[in-house]
N, C-alpha and C positions, 0 to 999 in steps of 0.2 A: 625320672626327672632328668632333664636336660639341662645342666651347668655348665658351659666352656669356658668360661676365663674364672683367674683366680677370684674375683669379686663375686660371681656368680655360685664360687663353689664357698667361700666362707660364708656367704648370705643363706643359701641354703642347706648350714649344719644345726640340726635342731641344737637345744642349749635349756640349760634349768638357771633360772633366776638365784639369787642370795637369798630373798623374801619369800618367805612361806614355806617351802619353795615350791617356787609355778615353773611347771615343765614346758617347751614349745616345742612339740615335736613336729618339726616340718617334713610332710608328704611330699611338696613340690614348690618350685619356685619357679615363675617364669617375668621373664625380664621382657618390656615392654622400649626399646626405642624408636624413640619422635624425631624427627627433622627437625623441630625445635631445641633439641638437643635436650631435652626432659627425658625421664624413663619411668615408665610404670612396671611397681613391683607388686606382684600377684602372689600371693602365697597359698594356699590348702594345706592347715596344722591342727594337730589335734593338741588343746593347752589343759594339761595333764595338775590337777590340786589335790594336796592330800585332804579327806575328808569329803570330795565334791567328784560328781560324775563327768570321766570326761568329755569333753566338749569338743567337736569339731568345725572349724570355720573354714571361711575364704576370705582373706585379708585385702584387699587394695592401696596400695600407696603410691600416689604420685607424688616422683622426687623429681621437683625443678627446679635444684641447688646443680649449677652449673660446674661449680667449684670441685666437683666429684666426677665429671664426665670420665678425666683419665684414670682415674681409680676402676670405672667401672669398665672400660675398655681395655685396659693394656692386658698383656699376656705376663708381665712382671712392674705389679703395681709398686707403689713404697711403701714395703712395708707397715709403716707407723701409718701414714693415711688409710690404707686397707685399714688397722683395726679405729684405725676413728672412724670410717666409714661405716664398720660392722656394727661399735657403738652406739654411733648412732639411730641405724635402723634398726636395732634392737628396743633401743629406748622408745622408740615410738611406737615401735607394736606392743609393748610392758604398757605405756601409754594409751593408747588405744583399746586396749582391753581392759585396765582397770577404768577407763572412762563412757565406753560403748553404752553401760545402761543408763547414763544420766546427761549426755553432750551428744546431742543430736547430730554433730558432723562427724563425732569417732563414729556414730553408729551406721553411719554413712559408709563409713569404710568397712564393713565387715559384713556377712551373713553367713548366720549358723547351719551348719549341712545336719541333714539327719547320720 
């Protein structure tokens, strides 16, 4: 896995949830920047449940929240925006998986590996 800035390396530390608890143990993250100033983040994680086999995916998220760009760029982010920013793309992949089997656009963003 290839992370060089701080953003890239708190984004891809896998993490267990409060709830259930659901594990995301992330394999790889690769960060995607546009000339638009948008970024695609790509994940490969295995989401770890007690009582359930686990699962491995490939995640996709396009983040075109501009308001994040130095977060994801600097070599000495701030602090506090780093963990909102981790918050947040956390939340949306907790999001994205408890929703993929019934919301046709979470399911858009993901596909399960063998």
């Amino acid at each position: 896995m290839v992370a060089q800035t701080p953003a890239e390396r708190a984004l891809a530390r896998s993490y267990t949830t409060g709830f259930g608890p659901v594990g995301f143990d992330i394999s790889d993250l690769s960060v995607d920047h546009h000339p638009n100033r948008s970024l695609t983040l790509t994940y490969r994680l295995t989401v770890v449940r007690p009582g359930h086999p686990d699962e491995r995916w490939e995640f996709t998220l396009l983040w075109d929240d501009k308001s994040f760009v130095d977060v994801f760029t600097s070599a000495t982010p701030d602090p506090e925006r780093l963990r909102m920013l981790v918050h947040l793309v956390r939340s949306l992949l907790e999001e994205w998986f408890d929703t993929k089997g019934h919301n046709r656009r979470s399911a858009q963003m993901g596909r399960q590996l063998p």
